[in-house]
C-alpha positions in Angstrom: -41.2 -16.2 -8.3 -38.8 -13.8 -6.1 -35.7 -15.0 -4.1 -33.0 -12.9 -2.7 -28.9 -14.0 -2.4 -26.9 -12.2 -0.3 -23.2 -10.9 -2.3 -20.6 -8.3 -1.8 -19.5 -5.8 -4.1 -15.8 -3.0 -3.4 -15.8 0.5 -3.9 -12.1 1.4 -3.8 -11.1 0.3 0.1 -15.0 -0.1 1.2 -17.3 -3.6 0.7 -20.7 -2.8 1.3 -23.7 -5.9 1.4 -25.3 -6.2 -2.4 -28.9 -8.0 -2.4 -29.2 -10.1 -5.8 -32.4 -9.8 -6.0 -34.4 -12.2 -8.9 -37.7 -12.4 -10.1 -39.1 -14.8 -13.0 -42.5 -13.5 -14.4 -44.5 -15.3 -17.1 -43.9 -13.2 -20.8 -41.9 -12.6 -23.5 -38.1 -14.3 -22.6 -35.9 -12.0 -21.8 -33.0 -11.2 -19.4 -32.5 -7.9 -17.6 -29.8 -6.9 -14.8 -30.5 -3.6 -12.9 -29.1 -1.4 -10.4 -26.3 0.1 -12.1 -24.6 -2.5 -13.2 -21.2 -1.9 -15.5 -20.0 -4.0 -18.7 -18.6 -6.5 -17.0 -21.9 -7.2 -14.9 -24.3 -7.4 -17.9 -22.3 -9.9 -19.1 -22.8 -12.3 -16.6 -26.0 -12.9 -18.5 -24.5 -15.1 -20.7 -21.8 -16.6 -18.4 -25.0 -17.6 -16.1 -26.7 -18.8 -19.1 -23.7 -21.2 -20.4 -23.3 -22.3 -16.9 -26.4 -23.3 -16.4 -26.6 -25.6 -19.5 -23.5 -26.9 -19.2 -24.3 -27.9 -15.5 -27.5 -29.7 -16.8 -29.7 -27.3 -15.5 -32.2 -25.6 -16.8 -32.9 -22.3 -17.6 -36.0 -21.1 -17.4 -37.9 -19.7 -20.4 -39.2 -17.0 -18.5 -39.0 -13.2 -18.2 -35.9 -12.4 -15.8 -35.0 -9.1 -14.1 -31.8 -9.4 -11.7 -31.8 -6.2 -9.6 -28.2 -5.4 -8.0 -29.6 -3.7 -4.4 -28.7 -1.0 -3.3 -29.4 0.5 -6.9 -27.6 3.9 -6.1 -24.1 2.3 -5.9 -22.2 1.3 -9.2 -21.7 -2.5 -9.9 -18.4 -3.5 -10.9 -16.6 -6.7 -12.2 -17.7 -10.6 -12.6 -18.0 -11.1 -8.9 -22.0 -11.4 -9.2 -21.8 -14.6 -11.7 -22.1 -17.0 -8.7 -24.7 -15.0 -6.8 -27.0 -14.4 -9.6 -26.8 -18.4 -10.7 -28.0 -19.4 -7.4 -31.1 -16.9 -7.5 -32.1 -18.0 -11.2 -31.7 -21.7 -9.8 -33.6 -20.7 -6.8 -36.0 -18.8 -8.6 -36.9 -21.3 -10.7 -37.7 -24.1 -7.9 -34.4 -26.1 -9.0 -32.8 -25.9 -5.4 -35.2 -25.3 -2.4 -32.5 -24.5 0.2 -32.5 -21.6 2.8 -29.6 -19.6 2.0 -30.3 -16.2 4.3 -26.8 -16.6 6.2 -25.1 -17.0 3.3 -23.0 -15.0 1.1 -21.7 -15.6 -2.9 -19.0 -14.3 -4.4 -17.1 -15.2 -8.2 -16.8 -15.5 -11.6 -18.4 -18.5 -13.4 -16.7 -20.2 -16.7 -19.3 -21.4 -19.0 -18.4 -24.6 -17.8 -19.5 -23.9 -14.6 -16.2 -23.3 -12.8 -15.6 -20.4 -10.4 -12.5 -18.7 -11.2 -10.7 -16.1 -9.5 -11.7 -12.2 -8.5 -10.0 -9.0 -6.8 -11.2 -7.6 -3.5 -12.0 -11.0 -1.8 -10.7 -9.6 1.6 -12.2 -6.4 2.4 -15.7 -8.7 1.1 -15.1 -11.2 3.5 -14.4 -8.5 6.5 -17.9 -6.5 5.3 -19.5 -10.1 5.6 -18.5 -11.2 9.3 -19.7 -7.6 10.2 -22.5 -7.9 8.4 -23.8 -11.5 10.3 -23.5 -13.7 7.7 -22.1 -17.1 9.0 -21.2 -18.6 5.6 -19.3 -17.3 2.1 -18.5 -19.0 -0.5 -15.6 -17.5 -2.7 -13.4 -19.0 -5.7 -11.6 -21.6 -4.2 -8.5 -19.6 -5.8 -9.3 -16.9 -3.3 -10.0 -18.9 -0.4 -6.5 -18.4 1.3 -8.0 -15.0 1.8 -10.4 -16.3 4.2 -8.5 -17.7 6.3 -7.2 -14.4 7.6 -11.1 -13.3 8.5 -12.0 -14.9 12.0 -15.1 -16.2 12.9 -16.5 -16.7 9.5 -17.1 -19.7 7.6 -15.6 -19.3 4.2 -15.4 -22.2 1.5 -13.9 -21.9 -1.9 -15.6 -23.3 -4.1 -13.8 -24.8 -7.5 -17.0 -25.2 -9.6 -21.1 -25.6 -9.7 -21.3 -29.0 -9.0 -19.4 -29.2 -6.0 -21.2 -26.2 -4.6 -24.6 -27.8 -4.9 -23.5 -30.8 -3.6 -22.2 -29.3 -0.2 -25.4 -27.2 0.0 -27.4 -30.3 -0.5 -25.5 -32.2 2.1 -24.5 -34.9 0.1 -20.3 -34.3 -0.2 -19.7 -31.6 2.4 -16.5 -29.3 2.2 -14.4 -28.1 4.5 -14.0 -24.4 5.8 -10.7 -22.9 5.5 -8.6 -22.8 8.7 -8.2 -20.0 10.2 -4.5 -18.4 10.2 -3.1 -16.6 12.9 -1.6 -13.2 12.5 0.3 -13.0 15.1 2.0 -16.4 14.5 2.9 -15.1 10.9 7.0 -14.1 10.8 8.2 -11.5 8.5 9.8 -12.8 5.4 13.9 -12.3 6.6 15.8 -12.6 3.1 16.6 -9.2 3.3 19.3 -7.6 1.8 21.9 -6.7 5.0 23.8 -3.7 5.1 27.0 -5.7 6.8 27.7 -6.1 3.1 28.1 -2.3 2.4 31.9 -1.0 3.0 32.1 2.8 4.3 29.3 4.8 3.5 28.7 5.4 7.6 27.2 9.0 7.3 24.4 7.0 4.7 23.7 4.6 6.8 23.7 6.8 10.2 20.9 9.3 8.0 19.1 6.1 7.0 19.4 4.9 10.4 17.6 8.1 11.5 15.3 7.9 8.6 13.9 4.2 9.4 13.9 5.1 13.5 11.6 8.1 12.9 9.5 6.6 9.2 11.5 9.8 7.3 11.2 10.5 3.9 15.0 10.2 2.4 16.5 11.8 -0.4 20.3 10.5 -1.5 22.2 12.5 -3.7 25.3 11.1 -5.2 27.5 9.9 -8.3 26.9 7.1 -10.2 28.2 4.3 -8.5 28.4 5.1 -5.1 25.9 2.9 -3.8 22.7 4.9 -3.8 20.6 1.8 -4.8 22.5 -0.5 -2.6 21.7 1.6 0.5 17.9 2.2 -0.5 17.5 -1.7 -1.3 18.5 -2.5 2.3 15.8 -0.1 4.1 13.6 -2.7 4.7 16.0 -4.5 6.9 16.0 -2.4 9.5 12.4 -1.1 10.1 10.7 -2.4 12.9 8.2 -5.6 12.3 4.6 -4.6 10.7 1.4 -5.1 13.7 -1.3 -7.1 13.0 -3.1 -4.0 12.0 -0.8 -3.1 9.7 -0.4 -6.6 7.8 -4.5 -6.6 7.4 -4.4 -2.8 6.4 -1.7 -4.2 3.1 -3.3 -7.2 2.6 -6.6 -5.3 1.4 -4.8 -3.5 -0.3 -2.9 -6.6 -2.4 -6.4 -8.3 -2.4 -7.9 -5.2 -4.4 -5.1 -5.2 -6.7 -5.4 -8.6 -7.2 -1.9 -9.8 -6.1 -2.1 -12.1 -3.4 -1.7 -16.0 -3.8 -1.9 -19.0 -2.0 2.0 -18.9 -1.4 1.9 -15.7 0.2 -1.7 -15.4 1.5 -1.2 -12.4 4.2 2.0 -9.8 3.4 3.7 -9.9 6.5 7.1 -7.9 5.6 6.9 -4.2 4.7 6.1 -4.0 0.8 9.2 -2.2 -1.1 8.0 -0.6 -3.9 10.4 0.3 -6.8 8.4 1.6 -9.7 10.4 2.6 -12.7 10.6 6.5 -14.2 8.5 6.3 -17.1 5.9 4.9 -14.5 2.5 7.5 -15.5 1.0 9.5 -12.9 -1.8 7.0 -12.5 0.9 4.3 -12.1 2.1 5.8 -9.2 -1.8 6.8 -7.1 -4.1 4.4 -9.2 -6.7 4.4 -11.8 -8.1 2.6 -15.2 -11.5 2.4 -15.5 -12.0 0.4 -12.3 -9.6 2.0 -9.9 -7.2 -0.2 -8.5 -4.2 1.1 -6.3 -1.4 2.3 -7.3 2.3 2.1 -6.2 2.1 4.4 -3.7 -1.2 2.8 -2.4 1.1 -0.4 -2.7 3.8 0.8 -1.0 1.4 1.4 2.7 3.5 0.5 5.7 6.5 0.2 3.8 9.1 2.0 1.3 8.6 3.7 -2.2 11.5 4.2 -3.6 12.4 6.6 -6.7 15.6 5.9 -8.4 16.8 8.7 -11.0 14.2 10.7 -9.4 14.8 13.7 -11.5 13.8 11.4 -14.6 10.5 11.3 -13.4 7.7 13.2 -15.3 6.6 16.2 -13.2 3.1 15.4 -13.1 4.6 12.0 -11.4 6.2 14.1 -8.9 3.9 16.9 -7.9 1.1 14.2 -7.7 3.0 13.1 -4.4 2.0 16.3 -3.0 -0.7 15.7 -1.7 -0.6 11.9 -0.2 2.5 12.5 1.2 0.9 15.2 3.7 -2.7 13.2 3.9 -1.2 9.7 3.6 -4.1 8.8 1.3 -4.8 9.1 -2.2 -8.3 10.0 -3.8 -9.6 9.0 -7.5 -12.3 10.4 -8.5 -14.5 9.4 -11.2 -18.0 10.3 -12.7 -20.0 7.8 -11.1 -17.9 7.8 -7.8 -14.5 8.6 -5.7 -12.0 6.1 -4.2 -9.8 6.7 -1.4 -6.9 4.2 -0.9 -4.6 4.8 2.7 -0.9 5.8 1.3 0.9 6.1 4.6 4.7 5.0 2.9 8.5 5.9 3.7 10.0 7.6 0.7 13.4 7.1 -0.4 14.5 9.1 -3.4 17.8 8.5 -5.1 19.3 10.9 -7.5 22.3 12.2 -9.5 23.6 16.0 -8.5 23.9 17.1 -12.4 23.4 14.8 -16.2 26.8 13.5 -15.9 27.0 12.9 -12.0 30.1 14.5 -10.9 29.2 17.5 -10.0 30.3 18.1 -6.5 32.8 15.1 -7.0 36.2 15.1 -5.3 38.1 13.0 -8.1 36.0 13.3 -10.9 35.6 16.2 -13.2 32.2 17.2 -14.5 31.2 18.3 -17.7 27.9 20.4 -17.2 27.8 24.0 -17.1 26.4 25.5 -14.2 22.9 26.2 -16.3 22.9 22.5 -17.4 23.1 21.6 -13.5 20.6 23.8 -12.4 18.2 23.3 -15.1 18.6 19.4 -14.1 18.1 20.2 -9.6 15.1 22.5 -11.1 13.2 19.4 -12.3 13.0 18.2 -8.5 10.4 21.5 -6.7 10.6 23.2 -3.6 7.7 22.0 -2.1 8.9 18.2 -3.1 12.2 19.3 -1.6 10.4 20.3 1.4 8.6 17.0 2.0 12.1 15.1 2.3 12.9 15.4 5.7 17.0 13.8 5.0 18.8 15.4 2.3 22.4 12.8 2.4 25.5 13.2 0.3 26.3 9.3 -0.3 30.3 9.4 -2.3 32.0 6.7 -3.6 33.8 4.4 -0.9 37.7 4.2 -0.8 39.7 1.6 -1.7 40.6 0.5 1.5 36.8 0.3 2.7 36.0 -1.6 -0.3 39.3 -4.1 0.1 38.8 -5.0 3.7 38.1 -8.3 4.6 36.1 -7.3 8.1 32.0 -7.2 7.6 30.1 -3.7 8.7 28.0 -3.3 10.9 24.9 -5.5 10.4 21.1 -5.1 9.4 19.8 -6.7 12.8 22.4 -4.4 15.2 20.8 -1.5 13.7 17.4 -2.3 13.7 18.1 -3.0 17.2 18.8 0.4 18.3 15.7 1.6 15.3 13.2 -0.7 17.1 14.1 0.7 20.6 13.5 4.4 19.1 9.9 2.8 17.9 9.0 1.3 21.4 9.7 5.1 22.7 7.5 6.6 20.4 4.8 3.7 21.1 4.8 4.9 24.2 4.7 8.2 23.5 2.0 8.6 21.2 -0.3 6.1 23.0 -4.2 6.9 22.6 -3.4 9.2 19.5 -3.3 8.4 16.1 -0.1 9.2 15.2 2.4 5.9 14.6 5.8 7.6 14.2 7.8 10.6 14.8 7.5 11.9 11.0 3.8 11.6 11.5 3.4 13.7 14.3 1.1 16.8 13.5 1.5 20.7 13.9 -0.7 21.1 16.9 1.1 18.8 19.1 4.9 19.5 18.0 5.4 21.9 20.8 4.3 18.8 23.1 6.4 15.9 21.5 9.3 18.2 20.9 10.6 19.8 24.0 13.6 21.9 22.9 16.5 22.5 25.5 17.5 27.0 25.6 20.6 26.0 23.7 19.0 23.7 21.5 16.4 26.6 20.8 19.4 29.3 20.0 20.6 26.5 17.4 17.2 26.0 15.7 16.9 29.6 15.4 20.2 30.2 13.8 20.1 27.8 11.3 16.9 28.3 10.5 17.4 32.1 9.4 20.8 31.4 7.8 19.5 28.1 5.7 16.4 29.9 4.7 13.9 27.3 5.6 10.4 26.7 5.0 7.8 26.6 7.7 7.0 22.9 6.7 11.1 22.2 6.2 10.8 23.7 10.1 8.7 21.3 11.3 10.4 18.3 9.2 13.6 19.6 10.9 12.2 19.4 14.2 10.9 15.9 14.1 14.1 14.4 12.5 15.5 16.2 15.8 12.9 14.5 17.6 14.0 11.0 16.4 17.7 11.7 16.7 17.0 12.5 20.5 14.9 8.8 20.5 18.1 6.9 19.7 20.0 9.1 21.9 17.6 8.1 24.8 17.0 12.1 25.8 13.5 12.9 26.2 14.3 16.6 25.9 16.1 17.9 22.7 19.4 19.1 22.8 21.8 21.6 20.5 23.6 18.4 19.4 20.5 16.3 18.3 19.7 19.8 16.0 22.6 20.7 14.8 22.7 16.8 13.2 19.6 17.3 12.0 20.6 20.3 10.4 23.4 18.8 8.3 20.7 16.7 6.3 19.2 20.0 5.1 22.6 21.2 3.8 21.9 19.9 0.3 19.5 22.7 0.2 22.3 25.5 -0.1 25.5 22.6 -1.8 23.5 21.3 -5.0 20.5 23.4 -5.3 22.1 26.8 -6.1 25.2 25.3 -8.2 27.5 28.6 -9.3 
């Protein structure tokens, strides 16, 4: 006998609709899954066996062939446990119910329970747009439905009580709905009225957050490089609705949501450590998962001791910074995960740290200095739109009583810069000043005749790149925002200027 049960199966951000196709035939006893099915796939045969006795079923003694449609596509994980269960148990005349507007998804125990799996999200999105009107998902992942509107989704904690909802006799109950829009970002964020001095910083980060610039802080040890960095996320404007589904995937995939914090709300801040591999940082393994950058979408990856990173790490960036996605490829397939991330790179000028310092005396020769900046590339250089010199605070900063300026004033004047550029880049796809692209810089960045004789100046004395030309230009851009000036003046370029100085100060030490 044939039946057919609907699943869902992931290829890196994609679900796609997988037919479980089963047919029992009279011969030899045997079980067979097809349609390019991985390790963990075959093995449901003896999950689904286990199950099956332990749920006082029976399995038939019969020749078996499971068929994962369509066959072209690889099969990945133990998400088709549930899904092929229900086709052997439909197969075999044990449950005569009609399940075409439904959907399975899990991993079965050999008890019979339905634990956890990754990618339950982007599934449940493929479903609704695929018609079905009913899924049924690990009752561990069924927060995740919740999110997905106009969709029926139960979770289901075992065999038993699935069967018994399907056969009417103790009915469960779909999980609410949960309303985006009603979700508030998390607020125990770090505030940067507990910093003393450090105003240039904070005006570059300022700029940085206003504009989503990449950031690169150059300083002793000490000075509060970390301590600024850690506070970013305080001041960038609250995610969309879009954006908060677009992460979510992204933690469902990696496998990181829970029922605490179902939906991520708050722009991630990623922190990854310097020994972190390159596939650390865009993603891999086997099955490719994202990595931290992929984690990091809509929010801040930050690189402490950035010259201790491995340079594969670094020059790996490359590429995702420009494209703001990130492409594994393997043999059988290639997955794209969306990348689109603030960096914020902290660094020492030389090994010791005082190079540069006013106080302090350093110790490396000028070849031990340089041979540390050359670690760090041009074209990385280039991608980092704010180059800022953060010192040590004096005394008297550090001593005063009186609070700075706080987190929520100056996301205040970041999230009026925002609304501008809302406006501004409406019916395009471009979100933010650092994202605007080549072709339309001319239009988004009208410069004033003095503002022009600046640009040109400094460009020709500071030696710039073309791309460190257009970075310039569009931190210009946002410095204009917060100034409410539509047009760009010499003053908004000439401060944009002095966060490329670091160029011709620490990366040609004498």
């Amino acid at each position: 006998m044939f039946t057919k049960i609907n699943s869902m199966g992931l290829a890196g951000m994609e679900a796609f609709e997988v037919a479980v196709e089963t047919d029992l035939s009279m011969g030899m006893p045997s079980f067979d899954v097809v349609g390019l099915p991985d390790a963990g796939v075959k093995e449901s045969r003896d999950r689904v066996r286990s199950a099956m006795s332990n749920c006082q079923y029976e399995f038939p003694c019969n020749k078996i062939v499971i068929n994962l449609a369509p066959a072209h596509i690889k099969k990945v994980g133990p998400i088709y446990d549930l899904p092929i269960f229900m086709g052997i148990l439909t197969a075999s005349g044990q449950l005569n119910i009609p399940l075409d507007k439904k959907a399975f998804i899990g991993e079965l125990s050999l008890k019979g329970e339905v634990r956890a799996v990754a990618g339950v999200l982007p599934m449940l999105l493929c479903a609704k747009e695929a018609g079905y009107e009913e899924v049924y998902v690990p009752a561990a992942n069924a927060y995740e439905g919740g999110i997905v509107k106009d969709l029926k989704v139960y979770g289901v904690e075992n065999i038993p009580q699935l069967i018994a909802h399907l056969q009417g006799v103790s009915l469960m109950e779909p999980v609410p709905e949960t309303d985006l829009s009603a979700i508030a970002a998390s607020s125990a964020h770090l505030d940067f009225a507990d910093v003393m001095g450090q105003a240039e910083a904070k005006r570059a980060l300022e700029i940085a957050a206003a504009g989503g610039h990449n950031v690169l802080l150059v300083g002793p040890p000490g000075s509060g490089k970390s301590m600024l960095a850690k506070r970013i996320p305080s001041i960038l404007p609250p995610m969309t609705q879009e954006e908060m589904l677009q992460t979510t995937k992204l933690y469902s995939i990696a496998g990181m949501l829970s029922a605490e914090k179902p939906v991520i709300s708050a722009r991630p801040f990623r922190h990854p450590h310097h020994t972190v591999s390159p596939a650390g940082l865009t993603g891999g393994g086997s099955i490719p998962r994202p990595g931290e950058i992929s984690l990091a979408h809509n929010g801040v990856l930050f690189l402490d001791e950035f010259p201790e990173f491995s340079r594969n790490s670094l020059e790996i960036l490359r590429q995702p910074i420009e494209d703001h996605q990130v492409t594994i490829s393997r043999v059988a397939a290639s997955y794209s995960y969306p990348c689109s991330f603030m960096l914020v790179c902290a660094m020492n000028p030389c090994p010791c740290g005082f190079y540069g310092h006013s106080t302090r005396h350093c110790s490396c020769t000028p070849q031990a200095v340089n041979k540390y900046l050359s670690r760090i590339s041009g074209p990385i250089l280039d991608r980092l739109d704010l180059h800022v010199e953060v010192m040590p605070s004096e005394f008297d900063q550090l001593s005063q009583n009186k609070k700075a300026e706080s987190s929520a004033s100056i996301k205040q004047r970041v999230d009026r810069a925002r609304e501008v550029q809302n406006k501004r880049f409406a019916g395009t796809n471009i979100t933010c000043n650092a994202n605007i692209t080549t072709d339309r810089l001319a239009e988004f960045c009208p410069l004033s005749t003095k503002a022009k004789l600046v640009f040109k100046a400094s460009f020709e004395k500071l030696g710039l790149s073309a791309r460190a030309y257009d970075r310039l230009l569009k931190v210009a851009r946002t410095i204009a925002d917060l100034d409410g000036s539509e047009v760009i003046e010499a003053g908004h370029i000439s401060e944009a200027v002095q966060y490329r100085s670091m160029d011709r100060k620490y990366w040609h030490a004498e």
